[in-house]
MARMITI-469279 format. One record per atom (N, C-alpha, C): residue in one letter; x, y, z. Coordinates in steps of 0.001 Angstrom, whole numbers, plus 500000, padded with zeros to 6 digits. Example, Ala and Ser with C-alpha at 12.3 -4.5 7.8 and 13.67 -1.06 7.14 Angstrom:
BEGIN
A513190494310507800/A512300495500507800/A513200496700507800/S512850497750507080/S513670498940507140/S512900500030507870/
//
This chain:
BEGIN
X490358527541521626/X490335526556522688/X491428525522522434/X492121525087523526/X493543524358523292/X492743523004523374/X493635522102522166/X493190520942522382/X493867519882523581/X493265518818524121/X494083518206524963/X495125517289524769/X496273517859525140/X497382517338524797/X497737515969524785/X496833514668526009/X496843513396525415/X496403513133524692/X495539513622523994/X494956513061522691/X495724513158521662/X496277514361521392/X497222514719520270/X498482513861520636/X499248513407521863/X500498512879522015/X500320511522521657/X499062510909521696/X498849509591521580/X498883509626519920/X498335510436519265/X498464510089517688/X499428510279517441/X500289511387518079/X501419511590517153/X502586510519517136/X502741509528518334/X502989508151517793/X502736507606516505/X501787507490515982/X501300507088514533/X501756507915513454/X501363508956513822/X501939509467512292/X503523510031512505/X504111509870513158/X505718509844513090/X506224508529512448/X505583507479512547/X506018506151512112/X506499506376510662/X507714505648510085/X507742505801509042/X506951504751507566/X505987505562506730/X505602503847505854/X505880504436504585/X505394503580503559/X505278503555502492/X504110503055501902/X503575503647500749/X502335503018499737/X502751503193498258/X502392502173497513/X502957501774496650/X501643501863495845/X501361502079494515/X500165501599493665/X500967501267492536/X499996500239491868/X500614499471490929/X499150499400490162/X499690499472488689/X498649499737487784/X498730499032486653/X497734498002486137/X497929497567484819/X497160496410484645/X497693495503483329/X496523494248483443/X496451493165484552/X495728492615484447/X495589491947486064/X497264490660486215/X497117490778485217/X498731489378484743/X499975490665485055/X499674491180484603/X501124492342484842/X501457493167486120/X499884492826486662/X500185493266488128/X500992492432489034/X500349491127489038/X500269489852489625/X502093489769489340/X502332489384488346/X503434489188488029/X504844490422488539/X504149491547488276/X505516492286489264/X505450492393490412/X504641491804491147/X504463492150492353/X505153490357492917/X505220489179491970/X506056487985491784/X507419488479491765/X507912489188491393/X508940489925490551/X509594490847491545/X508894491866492289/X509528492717493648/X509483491599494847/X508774490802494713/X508793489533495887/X510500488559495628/X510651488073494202/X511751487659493948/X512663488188494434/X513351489554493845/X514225490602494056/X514025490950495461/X513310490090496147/X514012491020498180/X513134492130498286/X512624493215496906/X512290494493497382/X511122494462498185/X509995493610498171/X508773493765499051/X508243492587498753/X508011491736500251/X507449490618500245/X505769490261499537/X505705489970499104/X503921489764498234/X503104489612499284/X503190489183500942/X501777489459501564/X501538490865501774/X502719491933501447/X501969493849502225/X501014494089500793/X501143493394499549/X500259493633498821/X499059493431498959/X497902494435498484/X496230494018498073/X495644493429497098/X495489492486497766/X494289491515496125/X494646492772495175/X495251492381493906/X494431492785492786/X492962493175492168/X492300494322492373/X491003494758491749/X490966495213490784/X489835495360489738/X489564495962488630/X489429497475489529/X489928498198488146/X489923499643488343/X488144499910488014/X487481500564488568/X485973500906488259/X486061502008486441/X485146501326485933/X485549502062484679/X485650501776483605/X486519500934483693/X488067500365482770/X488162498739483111/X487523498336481693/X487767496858481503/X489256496156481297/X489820496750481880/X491556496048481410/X492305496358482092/X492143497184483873/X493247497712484237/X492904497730485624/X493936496586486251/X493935496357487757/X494508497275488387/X493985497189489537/X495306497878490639/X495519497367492012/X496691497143492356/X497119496711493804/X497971497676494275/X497586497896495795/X497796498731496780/X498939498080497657/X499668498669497933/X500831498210499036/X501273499771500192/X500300499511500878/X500922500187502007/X501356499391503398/X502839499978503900/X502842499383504962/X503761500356506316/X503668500423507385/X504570500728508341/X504910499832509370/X506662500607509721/X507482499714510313/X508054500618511026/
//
């Protein structure tokens, strides 16, 4: 059975877009701080980043998420 073609034309807007996601891994200071650090350097402004969370698990090792499209 064929699916209906507005439905599929309307997403495929979205996923043609081009993005990026980034994970960043480490102590919560070393996260924080390169993500200070790619903000300095021009490469990615510090609001596409995610709060810093503890990794579930693992008492010592954050992670922040950076996905974004443009």
């Amino acid at each position: 059975m064929a699916k209906d073609t507005r439905d599929r034309d309307d997403r495929s807007i979205e996923h043609n877009r081009p993005y990026i996601r980034l994970q960043l891994f480490g102590t919560r200071e070393t996260v924080q701080s390169t993500i200070d650090r790619m903000h300095a350097t021009g490469f990615m402004d510090r609001v596409y980043w995610g709060q810093p969370m503890p990794v579930p698990g693992n008492e010592v090792e954050w992670v922040s998420v950076l996905y974004r499209r443009w």
